[in-house]
C-alpha atoms as a printed R data frame, in Angstrom:
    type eleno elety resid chain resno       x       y       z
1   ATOM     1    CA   UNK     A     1   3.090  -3.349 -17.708
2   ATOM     2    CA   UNK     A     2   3.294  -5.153 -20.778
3   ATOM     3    CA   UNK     A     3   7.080  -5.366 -20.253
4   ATOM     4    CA   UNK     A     4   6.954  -6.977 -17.082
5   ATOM     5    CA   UNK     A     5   8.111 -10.832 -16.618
6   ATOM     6    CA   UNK     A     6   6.034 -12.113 -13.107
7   ATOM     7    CA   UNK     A     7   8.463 -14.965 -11.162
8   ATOM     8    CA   UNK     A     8   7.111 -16.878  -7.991
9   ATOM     9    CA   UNK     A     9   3.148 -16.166  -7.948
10  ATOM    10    CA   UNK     A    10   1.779 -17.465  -4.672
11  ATOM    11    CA   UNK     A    11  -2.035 -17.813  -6.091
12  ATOM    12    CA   UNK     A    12  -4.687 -15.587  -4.420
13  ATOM    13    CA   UNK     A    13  -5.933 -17.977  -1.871
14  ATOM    14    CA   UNK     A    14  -9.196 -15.960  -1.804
15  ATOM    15    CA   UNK     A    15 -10.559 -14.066  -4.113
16  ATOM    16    CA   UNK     A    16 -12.675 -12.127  -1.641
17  ATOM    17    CA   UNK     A    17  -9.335 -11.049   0.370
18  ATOM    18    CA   UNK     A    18  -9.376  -7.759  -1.578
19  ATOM    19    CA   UNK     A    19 -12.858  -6.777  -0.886
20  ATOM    20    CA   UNK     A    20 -12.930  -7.390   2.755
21  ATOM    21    CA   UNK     A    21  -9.674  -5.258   3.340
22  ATOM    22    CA   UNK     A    22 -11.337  -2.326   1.415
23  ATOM    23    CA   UNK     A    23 -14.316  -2.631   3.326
24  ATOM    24    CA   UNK     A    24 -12.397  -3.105   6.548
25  ATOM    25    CA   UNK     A    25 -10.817   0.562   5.903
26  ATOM    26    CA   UNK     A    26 -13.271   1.714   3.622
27  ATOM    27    CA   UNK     A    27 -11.183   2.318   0.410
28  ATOM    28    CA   UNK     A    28 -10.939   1.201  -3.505
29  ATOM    29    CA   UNK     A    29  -8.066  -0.146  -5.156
30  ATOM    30    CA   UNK     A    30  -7.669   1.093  -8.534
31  ATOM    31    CA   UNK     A    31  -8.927  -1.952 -11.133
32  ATOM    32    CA   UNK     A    32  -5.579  -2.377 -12.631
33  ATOM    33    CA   UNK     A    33  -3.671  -3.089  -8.843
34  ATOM    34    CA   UNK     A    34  -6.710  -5.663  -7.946
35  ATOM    35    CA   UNK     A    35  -6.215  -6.888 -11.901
36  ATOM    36    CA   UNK     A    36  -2.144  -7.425 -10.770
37  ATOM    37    CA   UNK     A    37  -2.773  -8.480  -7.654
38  ATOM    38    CA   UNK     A    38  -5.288 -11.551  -8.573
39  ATOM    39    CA   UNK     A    39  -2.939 -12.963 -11.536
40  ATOM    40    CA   UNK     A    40   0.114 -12.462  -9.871
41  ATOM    41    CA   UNK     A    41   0.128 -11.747  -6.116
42  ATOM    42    CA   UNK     A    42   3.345 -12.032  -4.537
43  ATOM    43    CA   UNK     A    43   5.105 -12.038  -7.284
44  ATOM    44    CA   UNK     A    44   8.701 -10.814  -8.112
45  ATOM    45    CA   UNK     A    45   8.777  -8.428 -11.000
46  ATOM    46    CA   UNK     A    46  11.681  -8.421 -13.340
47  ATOM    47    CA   UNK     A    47  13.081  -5.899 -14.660
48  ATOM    48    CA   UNK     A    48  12.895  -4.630 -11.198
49  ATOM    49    CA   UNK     A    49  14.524  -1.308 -10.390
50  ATOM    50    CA   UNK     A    50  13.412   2.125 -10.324
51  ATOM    51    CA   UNK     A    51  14.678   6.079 -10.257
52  ATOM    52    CA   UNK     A    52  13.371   7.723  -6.243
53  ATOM    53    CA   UNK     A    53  14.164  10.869  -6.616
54  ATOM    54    CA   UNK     A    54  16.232  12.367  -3.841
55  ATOM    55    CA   UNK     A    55  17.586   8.568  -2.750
56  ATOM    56    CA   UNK     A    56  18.849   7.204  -6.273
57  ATOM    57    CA   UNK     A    57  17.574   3.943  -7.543
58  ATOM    58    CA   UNK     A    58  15.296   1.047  -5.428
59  ATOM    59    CA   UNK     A    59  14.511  -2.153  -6.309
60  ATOM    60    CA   UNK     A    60  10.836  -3.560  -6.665
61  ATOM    61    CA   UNK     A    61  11.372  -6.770  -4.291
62  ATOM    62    CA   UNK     A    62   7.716  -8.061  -5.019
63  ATOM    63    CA   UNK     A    63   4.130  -7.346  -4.580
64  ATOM    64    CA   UNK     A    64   2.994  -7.442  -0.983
65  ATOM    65    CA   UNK     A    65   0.384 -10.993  -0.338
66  ATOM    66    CA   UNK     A    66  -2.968 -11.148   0.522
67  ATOM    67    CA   UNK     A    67  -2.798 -14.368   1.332
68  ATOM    68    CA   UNK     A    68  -2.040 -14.230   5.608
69  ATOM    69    CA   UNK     A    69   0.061 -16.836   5.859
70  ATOM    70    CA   UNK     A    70   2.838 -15.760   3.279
71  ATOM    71    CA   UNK     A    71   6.155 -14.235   3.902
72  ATOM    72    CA   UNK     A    72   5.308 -10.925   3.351
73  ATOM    73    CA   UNK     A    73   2.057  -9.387   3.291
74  ATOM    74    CA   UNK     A    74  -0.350  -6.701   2.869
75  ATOM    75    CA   UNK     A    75  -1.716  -7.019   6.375
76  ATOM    76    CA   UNK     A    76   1.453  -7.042   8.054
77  ATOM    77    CA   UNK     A    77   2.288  -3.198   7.029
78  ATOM    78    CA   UNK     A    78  -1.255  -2.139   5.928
79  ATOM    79    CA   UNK     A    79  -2.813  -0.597   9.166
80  ATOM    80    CA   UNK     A    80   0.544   1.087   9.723
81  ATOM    81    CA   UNK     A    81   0.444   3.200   6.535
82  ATOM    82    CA   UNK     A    82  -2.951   3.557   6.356
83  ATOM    83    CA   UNK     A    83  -3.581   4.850   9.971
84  ATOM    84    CA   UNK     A    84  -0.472   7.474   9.904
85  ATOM    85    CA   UNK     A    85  -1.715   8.410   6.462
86  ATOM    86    CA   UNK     A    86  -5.335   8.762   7.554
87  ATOM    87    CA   UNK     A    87  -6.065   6.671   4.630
88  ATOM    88    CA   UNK     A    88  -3.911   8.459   1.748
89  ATOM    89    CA   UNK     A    89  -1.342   5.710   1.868
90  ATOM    90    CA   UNK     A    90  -1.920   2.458  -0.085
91  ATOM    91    CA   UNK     A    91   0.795   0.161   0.067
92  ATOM    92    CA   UNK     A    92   1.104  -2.766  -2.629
93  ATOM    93    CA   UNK     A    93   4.923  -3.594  -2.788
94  ATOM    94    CA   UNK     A    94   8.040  -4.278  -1.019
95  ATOM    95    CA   UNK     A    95  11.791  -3.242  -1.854
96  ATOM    96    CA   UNK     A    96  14.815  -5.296  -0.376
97  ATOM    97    CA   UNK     A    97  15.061  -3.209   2.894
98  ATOM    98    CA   UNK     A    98  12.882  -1.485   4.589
99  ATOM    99    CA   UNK     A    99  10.981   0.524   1.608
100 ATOM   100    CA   UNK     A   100   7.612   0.279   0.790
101 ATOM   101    CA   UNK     A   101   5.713   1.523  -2.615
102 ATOM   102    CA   UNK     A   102   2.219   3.010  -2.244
103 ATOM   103    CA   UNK     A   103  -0.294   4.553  -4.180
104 ATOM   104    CA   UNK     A   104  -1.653   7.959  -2.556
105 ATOM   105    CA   UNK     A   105  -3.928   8.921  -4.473
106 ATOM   106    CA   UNK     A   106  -3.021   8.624  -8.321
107 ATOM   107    CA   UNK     A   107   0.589   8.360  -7.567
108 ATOM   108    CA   UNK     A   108   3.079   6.172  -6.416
109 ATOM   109    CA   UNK     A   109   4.766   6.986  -3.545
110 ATOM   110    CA   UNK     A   110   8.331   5.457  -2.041
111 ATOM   111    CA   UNK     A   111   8.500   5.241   1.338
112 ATOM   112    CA   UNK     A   112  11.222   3.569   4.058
113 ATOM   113    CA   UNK     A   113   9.647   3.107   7.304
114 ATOM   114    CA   UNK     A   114  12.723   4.030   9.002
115 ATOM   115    CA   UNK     A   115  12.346   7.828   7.712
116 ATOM   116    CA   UNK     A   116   9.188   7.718   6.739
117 ATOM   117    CA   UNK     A   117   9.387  10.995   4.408
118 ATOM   118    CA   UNK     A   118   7.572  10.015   1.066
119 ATOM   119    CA   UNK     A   119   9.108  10.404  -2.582
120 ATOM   120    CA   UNK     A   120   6.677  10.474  -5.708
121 ATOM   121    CA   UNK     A   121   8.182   8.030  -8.108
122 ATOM   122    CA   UNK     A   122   5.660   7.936 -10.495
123 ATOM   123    CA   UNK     A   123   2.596  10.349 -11.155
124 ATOM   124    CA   UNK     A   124   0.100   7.115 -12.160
125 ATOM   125    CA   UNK     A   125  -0.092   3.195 -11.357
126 ATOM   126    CA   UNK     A   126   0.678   2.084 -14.973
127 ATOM   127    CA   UNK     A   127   3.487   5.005 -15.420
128 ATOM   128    CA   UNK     A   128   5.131   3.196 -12.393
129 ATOM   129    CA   UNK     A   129   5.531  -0.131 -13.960
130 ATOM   130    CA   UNK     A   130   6.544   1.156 -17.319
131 ATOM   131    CA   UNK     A   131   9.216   2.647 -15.686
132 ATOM   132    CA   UNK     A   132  11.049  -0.197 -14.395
133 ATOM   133    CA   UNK     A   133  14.527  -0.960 -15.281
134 ATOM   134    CA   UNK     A   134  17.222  -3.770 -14.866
């Protein structure tokens, strides 16, 4: 992730925001998403496109907010995935449309919630971001 330039943080309101959604629904984030998430939540990665196999290249839009009252965040999409998943489906960023990137299990996992079929991008978190391309 070392290649990664972070534009537009919205600062983690509340540090605590993390641990009461995995308690909530009784999951873990991996230490390097909560890492991401508290230096540069909301933020717009650059470069900021990616390979999804079977649907050609995405872009990375940004990482979803835990903050409530942003544009665009974790809570608005979270139960969705999570539910219909039965808790396999952790989503932590946002593409342009109507894609979302989540991490089921090790992986990372494309998904656009009009089709809803999945598409492994990337077999680990950090392969994911090391992957990213203008």
């Amino acid at each position: 992730m070392a290649n990664i330039n972070w534009r537009l943080d919205s600062p983690l309101e509340n540090t605590q925001a993390i641990d009461a959604l995995e308690t909530q629904y009784g999951f873990t984030l991996p230490d390097s998403l909560r890492q991401l998430i508290i230096a540069h939540n909301a933020a717009f990665p650059k470069p900021d496109r990616c390979a999804v196999p079977g649907l050609g290249e995405r872009d990375v839009k940004m990482l979803l907010s835990y903050n409530p009252d942003d544009p665009e965040t974790v809570y608005d999409v979270f139960e969705f995935f999570f539910k219909r998943s039965r808790g396999r489906l952790i989503p932590f960023a946002s593409d342009s449309g109507s894609g979302y990137y989540c991490l089921s299990g090790a992986q990372v996992v494309y998904i656009d919630e009009n089709e809803l079929a999945s598409h492994v991008v990337a077999q680990d978190f950090a392969s994911f971001w090391d992957g990213l391309f203008e």
